[in-house]
C-alpha positions in Angstrom: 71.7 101.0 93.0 74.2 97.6 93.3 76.1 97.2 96.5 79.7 98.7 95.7 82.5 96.8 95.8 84.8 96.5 99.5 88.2 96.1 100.4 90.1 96.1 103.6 92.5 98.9 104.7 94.7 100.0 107.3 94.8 103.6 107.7 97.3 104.5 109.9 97.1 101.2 112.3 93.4 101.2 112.0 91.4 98.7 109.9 88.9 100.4 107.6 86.7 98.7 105.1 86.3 101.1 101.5 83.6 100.8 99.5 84.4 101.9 95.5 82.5 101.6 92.2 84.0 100.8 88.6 82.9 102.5 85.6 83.8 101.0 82.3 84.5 101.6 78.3 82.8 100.1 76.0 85.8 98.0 74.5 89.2 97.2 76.1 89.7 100.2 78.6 92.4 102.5 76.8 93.9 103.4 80.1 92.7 102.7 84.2 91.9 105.6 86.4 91.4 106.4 89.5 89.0 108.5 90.8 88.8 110.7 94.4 85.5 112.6 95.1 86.0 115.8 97.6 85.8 116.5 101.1 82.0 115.8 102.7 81.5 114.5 99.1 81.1 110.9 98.1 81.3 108.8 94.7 77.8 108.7 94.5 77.6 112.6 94.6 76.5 114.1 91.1 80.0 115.0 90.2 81.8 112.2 91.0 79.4 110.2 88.8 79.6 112.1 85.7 83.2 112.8 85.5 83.6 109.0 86.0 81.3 108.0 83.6 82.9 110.5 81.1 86.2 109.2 81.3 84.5 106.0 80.6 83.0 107.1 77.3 86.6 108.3 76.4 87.8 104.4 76.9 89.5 104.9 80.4 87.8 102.4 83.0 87.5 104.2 86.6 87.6 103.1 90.1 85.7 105.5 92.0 86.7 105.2 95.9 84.9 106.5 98.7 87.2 108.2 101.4 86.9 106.8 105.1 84.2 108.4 106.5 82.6 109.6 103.4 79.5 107.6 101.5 79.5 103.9 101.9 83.4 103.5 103.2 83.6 102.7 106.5 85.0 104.7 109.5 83.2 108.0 111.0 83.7 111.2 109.1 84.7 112.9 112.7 87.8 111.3 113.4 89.1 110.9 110.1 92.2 112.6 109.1 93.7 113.7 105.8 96.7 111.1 106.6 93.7 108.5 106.1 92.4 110.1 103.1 95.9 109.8 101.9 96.3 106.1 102.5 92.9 105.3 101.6 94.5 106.6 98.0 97.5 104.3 97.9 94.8 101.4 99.3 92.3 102.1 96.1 95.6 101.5 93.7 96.9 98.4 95.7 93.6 97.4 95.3 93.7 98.1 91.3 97.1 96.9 91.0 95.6 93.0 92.2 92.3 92.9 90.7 92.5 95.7 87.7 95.6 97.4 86.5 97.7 99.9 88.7 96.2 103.1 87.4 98.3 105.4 84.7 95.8 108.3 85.6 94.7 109.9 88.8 91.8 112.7 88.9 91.2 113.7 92.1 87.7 116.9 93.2 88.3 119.3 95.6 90.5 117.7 98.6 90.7 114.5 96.7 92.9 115.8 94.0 94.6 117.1 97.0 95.1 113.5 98.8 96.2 111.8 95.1 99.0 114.9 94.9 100.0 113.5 98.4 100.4 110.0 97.4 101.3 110.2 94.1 105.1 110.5 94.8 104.1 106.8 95.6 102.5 105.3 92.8 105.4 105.1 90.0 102.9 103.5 87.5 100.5 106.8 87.4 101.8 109.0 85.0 99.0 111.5 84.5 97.0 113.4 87.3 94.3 116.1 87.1 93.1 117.6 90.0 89.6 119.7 89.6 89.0 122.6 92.3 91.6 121.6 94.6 93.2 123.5 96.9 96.2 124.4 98.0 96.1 124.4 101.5 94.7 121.4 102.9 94.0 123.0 106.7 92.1 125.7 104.6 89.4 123.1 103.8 88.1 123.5 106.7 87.4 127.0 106.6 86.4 126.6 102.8 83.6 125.1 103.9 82.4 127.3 106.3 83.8 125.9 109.5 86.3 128.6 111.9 89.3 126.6 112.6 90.0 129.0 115.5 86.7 128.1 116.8 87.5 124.0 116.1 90.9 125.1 117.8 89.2 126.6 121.0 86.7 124.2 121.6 88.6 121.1 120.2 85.5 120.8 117.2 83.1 122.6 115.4 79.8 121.7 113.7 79.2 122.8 109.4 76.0 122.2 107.9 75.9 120.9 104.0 73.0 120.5 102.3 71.8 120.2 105.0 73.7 117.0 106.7 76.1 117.8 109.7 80.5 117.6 109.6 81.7 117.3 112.4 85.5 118.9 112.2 87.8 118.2 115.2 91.0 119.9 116.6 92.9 116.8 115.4 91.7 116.9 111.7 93.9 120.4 111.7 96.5 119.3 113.3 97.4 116.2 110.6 96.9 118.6 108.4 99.3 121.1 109.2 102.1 118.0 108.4 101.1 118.3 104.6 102.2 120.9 102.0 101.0 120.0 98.7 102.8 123.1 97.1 106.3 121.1 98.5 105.2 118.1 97.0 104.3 119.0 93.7 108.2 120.0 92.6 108.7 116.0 93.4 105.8 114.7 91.5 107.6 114.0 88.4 104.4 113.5 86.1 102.5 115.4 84.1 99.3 117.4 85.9 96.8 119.1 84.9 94.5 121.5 87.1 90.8 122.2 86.1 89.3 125.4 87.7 86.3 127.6 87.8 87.0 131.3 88.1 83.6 131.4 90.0 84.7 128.8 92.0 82.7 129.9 95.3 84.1 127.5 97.7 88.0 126.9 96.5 88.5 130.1 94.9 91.2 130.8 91.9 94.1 131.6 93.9 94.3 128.3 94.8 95.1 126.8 91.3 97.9 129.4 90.8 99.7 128.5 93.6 99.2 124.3 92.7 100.2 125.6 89.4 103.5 128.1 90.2 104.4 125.3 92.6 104.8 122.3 89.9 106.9 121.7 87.2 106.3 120.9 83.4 104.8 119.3 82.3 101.8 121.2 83.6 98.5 122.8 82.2 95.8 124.8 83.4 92.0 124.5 81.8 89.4 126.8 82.7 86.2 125.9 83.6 84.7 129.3 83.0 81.2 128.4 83.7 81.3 125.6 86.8 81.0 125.7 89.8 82.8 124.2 92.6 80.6 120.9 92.6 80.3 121.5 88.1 76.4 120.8 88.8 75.8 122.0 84.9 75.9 118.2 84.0 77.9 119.7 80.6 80.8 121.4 83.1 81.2 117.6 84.1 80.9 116.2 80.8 83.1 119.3 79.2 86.0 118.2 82.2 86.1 114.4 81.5 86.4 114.8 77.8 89.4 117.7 78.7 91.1 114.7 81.0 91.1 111.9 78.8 92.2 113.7 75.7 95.2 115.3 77.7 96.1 112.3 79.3 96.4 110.0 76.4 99.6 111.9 75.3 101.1 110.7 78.6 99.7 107.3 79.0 101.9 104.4 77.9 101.0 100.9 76.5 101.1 98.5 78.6 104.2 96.2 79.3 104.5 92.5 77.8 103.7 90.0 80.0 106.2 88.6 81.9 107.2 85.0 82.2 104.1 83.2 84.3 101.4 86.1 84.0 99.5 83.7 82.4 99.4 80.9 84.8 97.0 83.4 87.0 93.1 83.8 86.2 91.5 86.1 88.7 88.2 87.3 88.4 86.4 89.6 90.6 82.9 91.5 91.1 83.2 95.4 90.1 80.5 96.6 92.5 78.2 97.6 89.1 75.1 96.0 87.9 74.0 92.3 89.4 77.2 89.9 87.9 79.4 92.4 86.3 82.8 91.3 86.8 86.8 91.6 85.9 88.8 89.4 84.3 92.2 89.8 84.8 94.7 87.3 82.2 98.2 88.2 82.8 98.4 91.5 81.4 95.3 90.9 79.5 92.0 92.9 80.9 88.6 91.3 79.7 85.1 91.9 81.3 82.4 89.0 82.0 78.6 90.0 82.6 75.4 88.5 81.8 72.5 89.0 79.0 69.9 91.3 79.7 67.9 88.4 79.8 68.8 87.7 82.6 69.4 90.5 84.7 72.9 91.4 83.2 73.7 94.3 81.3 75.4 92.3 78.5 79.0 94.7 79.1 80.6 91.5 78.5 80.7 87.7 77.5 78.8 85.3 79.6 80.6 82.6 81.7 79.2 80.1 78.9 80.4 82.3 76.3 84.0 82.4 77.6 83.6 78.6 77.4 82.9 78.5 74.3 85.5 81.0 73.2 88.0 78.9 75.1 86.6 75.7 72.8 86.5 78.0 69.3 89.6 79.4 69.9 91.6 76.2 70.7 90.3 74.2 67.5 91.6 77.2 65.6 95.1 77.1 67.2 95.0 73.4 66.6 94.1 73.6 63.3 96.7 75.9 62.1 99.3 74.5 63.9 98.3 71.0 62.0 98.0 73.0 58.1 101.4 74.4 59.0 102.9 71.1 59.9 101.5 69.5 56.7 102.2 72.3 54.4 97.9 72.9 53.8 96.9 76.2 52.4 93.6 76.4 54.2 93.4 80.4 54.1 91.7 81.8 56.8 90.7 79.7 59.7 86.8 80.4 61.3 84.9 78.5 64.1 81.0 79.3 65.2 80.8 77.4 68.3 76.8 77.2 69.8 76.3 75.7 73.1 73.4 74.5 74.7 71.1 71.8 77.3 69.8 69.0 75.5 68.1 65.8 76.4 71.0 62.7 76.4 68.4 60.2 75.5 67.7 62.2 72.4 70.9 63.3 71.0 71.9 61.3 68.4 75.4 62.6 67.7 76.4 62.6 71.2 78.3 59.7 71.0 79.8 58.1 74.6 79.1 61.3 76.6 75.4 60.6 76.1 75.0 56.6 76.3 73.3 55.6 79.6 72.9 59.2 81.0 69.3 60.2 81.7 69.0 64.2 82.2 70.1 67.0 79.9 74.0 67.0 79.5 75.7 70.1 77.8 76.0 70.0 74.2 78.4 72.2 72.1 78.5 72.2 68.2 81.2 73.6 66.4 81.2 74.5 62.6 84.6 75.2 61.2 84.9 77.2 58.2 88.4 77.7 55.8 88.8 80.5 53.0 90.8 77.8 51.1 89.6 75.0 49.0 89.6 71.7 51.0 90.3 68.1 49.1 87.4 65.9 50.5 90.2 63.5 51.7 90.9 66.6 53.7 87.8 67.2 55.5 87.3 64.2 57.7 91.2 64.8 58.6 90.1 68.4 59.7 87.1 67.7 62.0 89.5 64.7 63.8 92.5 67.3 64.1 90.7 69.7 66.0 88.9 67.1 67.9 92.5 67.0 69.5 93.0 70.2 70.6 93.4 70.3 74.7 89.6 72.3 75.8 88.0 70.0 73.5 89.8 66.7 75.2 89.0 68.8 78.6 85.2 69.6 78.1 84.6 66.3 76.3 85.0 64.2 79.6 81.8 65.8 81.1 80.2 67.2 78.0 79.2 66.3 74.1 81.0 67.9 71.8 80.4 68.0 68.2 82.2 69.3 65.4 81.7 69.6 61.9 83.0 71.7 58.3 80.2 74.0 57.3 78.8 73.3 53.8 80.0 76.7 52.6 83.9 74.8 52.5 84.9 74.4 49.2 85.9 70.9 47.7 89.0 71.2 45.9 
């Protein structure tokens, strides 16, 4: 498994590093989401995974987060707090908000749906949340899963085994807790939720979602899971959830906003903690992907760095080109260029012109063949190839690189 991807947080005056993973559509992600596993859980955890990659196959792209303390986020599980697992959530969409989108829907398992209901009054972009097995009382955690909190309140902690690792719970994790009523919040929420819950639930029982649910206002809804579990290890509970999620969601998720003036002076891109070079782009308001071939180790999820340049090259002569038919009153129908780049030898290219003379070495090579639905005068061809010759990445590449463009012999003469 890749290294996830880390941030920096301060939770509550102390400097955590998080750890999160990002799980994306095939396509332009529909919506973003954010994802909170439960408590002594992790993103990693079976749950967490599958939900995630769900929503994914339903278009939304997911940042999973690991709480503080939990999985690979920093911070030891014993002195963490739900105030922490609070921030931590506001830190994950801060996070998104810079190097994604701020996320429109928030799911959230066991006490992570619990920690998004506690933030949520503070994230004005999310407009959706489902919460799956969460409870209502977040002190009651701790005795959900199987811990005495008058014992942790005697002795100042007590020890809970979980498949078989040790949680350590401490006097002070109850006492944070007692500050937060999620029932009280939920009246302010303003945004539509939705609470997932098994009946059998054998850790956060049922009487925990009709008190999330009596508390909040419409709009609300309540889906049965009537055959999960608390940790939905049926993989087709998981499955069954995500699908539920994303469909409900969508008739509360808005487009996003034009860009505003500037967006598009800022390119960011940044590693997504998945695969070896999988990476997002972030355009202004545009959201694009960049990975590798398989060749190579990628998992081909998205254009190459190369094949962004040469998109960037295609796309320009285009632009140009229309721009120059409209100008001159041209009918040239529908405007088409098949840019293929590659390393060639300088002392043998014979069309590399000034970029090659002198040069020893392999230089960079792009060919570009330009195609028109129109019919073309041949007094009009040469015109063409010299036109988009001018367009701006072509004048940029061209000082380190050969270019070469031509019209395709499938252009009709007029």
């Amino acid at each position: 498994m890749t290294p996830p991807l880390r941030f920096e947080a301060d939770l509550g005056g102390e400097q955590i590093s998080l750890a999160a993973r990002i799980d994306l559509p095939t396509g332009r992600p529909k919506a973003y989401a954010l994802l909170v596993h439960g408590f002594t859980c992790s993103m990693d955890l079976a749950i967490t995974r599958r939900v995630a990659e769900g929503l994914a196959g339903e278009g939304l792209a997911v940042l999973r987060l690991d709480l503080p303390g939990h999985g690979k986020s920093g911070g030891v599980f014993a002195e963490t707090n739900f105030s922490q697992f609070r921030a931590a959530v506001l830190a994950a969409v801060a996070y998104m908000r810079q190097h994604l989108a701020a996320p429109t829907v928030l799911v959230g398992h066991s006490l992570g749906g619990a920690a998004i209901l506690a933030a949520a009054a503070e994230i004005p972009e999310a407009k959706a949340i489902a919460t799956i097995g969460t409870p209502a009382d977040v002190g009651e955690v701790v005795r959900l899963i199987g811990a005495s909190p008058e014992e942790v309140q005697r002795k100042g902690q007590a020890d809970v085994t979980i498949d078989g690792h040790r949680f350590t719970i401490r006097r002070e994790f109850l006492e944070d807790a007692a500050h937060h009523s999620i029932p009280e919040a939920l009246p302010k929420l303003r945004k539509a939720l939705l609470i997932l819950h098994a009946p059998r639930d054998e850790i956060v029982g049922i009487d925990h979602a009709a008190r999330l649910y009596s508390a909040a206002k419409h709009p609300k809804s309540f889906i049965s899971l009537d055959h999960g579990n608390h940790l939905l290890t049926d993989p087709r509970d998981a499955a069954y959830a995500a699908r539920v999620i994303a469909a409900w969601a969508s008739r509360f998720v808005e487009d996003e906003e034009p860009a505003r003036p500037g967006e598009h002076e800022r390119i960011l891109v940044s590693e997504i903690g998945q695969g070896q070079f999988q990476n997002t782009v972030v355009a202004g308001r545009h959201r694009l992907f960049a990975d590798e071939p398989t060749s190579v180790g990628g998992d081909d999820l998205g254009p190459s760095p190369y094949d962004y340049l040469s998109i960037a090259l295609a796309a320009c002569k285009s632009m140009t080109l229309r721009m120059y038919a409209r100008h001159k009153g041209l009918d040239l129908g529908r405007i088409s260029v098949e840019v293929s780049h590659g390393k060639v030898a300088a002392d043998h290219c014979e069309d590399c012109g000034e970029v090659a003379a002198g040069r020893s070495g392999r230089i960079d090579r792009f060919e570009c063949l330009i195609a028109v639905d129109g019919p073309v005068a041949p007094e009009v061809r040469d015109k063409l190839v010299e036109v988009a010759g001018k367009c701006p990445v072509h004048k940029t590449l061209q000082q380190t690189a050969a270019i070469v463009t031509r019209l395709g012999e499938g252009v009709e003469d007029a």
